[in-house]
N, C-alpha and C positions, 0 to 999 in steps of 0.2 A: 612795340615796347622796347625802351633804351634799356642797356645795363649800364648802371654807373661803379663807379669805384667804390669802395668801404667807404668811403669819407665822406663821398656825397650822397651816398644812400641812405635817405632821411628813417627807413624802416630799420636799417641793423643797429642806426646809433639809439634809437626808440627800443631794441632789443637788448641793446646794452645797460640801458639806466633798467628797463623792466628787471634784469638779472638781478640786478645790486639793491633794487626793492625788492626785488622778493628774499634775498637774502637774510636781509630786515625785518620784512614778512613776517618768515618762518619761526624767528625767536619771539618777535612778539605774541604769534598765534599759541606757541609752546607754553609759553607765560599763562596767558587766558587759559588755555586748555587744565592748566594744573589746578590754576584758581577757582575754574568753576567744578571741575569732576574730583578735585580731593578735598576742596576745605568747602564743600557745600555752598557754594555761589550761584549753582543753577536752578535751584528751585528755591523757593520760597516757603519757609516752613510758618508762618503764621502769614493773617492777614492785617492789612493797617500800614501806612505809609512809614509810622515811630521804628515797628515793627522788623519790617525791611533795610531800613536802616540801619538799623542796629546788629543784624545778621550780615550784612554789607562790612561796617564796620569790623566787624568781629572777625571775620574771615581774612581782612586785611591784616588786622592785627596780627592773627595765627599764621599771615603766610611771611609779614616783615620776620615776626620771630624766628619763622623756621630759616629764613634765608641770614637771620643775624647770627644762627648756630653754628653754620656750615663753612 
């Protein structure tokens, strides 16, 4: 097995873009995480696809406004 330089080694610069996604990642997951466990996005309180939708909707609405407050 060769050692190459930083620059040629196709595995650290592969490590480097991983970093700066998952940096990305992390805020995005934060997002989802608050949307589904505080404004009730993870479960599904009736059945019927109208239903769903409208709970989808709603929780969206409840989360733009809370971030229009702040």
């Amino acid at each position: 097995m060769f050692l190459l330089d930083k620059e040629e080694n196709p595995f650290i610069q592969k490590e480097a873009y991983f970093k700066e996604k998952s940096k990305e990642r992390s805020k995005i997951e934060a997002n989802n995480s608050e949307f589904k466990h505080r404004h009730g996005y993870d479960v599904a309180t009736s059945t019927g696809l109208i239903v769903m939708e409208m709970q989808g909707a709603i929780a969206i609405f409840t989360l733009n406004l809370k971030r229009c407050e702040s």
